[in-house]
C-alpha positions, 0 to 999 in steps of 0.5 A: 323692905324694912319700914322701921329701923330693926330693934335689936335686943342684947344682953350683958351676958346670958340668963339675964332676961332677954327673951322676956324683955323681947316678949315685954317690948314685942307686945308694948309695940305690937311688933314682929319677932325674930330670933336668927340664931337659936342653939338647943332646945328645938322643942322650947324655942325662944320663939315660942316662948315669946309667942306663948306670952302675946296676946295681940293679934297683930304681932308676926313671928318668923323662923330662925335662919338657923337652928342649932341642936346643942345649947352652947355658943354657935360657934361650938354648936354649929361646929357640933352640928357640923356646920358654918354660920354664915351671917350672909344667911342671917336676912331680915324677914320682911315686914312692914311692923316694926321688928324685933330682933333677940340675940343669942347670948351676949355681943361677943358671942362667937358664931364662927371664926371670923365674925361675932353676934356684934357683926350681925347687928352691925349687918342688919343696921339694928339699934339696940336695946341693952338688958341688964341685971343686977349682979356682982360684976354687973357693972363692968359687964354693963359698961364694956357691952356699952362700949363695944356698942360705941366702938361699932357705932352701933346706935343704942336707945337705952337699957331695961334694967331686968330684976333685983333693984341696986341703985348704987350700980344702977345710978352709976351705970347710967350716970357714967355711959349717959345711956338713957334708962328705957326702965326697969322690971321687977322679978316676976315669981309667974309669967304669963300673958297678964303680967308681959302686958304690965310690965310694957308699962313700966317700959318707955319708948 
């Protein structure tokens, strides 16, 4: 059994950050990590690069439920591998931390015919955490993910603005959605074990 309701961490689009985002908040809490789907790089997963930047020893990373060869939605990189994603399969490890769980991709990621990566976070009864960038057309993309969150009552704790600063996008993205700011983190030119550490501090949960 899950102890703590599951953390979901989602994006506006792909690239935009979630892997250290997971890492950031994985530290912060000490928490576990999963990753459900991972499409290419077999060799770097997510779930090592996460592990490479924490440093406590507390935190449990568990393997994916499924491991795709090529790096392109998993409804396409399945089909390439020939297979079926069934998120039937797509179980929580158990664990008495809190866990948290990283997406592939954006909420309307296809992973077969019927069902996308939103059905997935609905199934495993996870809140979300929304990671924006800063980018043109950032806020459409922002306000439609938040959306397609409502319209699924999924319940959202808040977004972490990841990068470049923009006030004016940032202030009516928040002002519009009234979703809580959960914080913002700079551009990081390394990534290490010291900087995943300070940035937790500049994340409120």
């Amino acid at each position: 059994m899950l102890a703590k309701q599951p953390i979901f961490i989602t994006g506006i689009g792909t690239g935009i950050g979630k892997t250290i985002i997971s890492a950031i908040i994985t530290e912060k809490l000490k928490a576990d990590y999963w990753k459900p789907i991972q499409a290419g790089d077999l060799d770097d997963t997510d779930t090592l690069k996460v592990q490479s930047l924490i440093s406590n020893d507390i935190s449990c990373f568990y393997p994916e439920a499924y491991r795709l060869t090529q790096p392109f939605s998993p409804h396409k990189s399945a089909a390439l591998d020939e297979i079926t994603i069934d998120i039937r399969n797509i179980i929580p490890p158990e664990t008495g931390n809190q866990l948290i769980i990283e997406g592939a991709g954006g909420l309307m990621v296809p992973l077969n015919d019927n069902f996308l990566m939103i059905d997935v976070i609905r199934q495993l009864n996870a809140k979300v955490i929304l990671v924006s960038q800063n980018y043109l057309g950032s806020i459409n993309h922002t306000l439609l993910s938040l959306l397609a969150l409502k319209n699924y009552n999924i319940p959202v704790m808040g977004i972490v603005f990841n990068g470049d600063k923009d006030v004016y996008s940032k202030n009516y993205i928040l002002n519009y959605s009234g979703v809580n700011e959960l914080g913002h983190i700079p551009t990081y030119t390394d990534i290490s074990k010291t900087t995943i550490i300070e940035a937790g501090s500049y994340i409120t949960l």
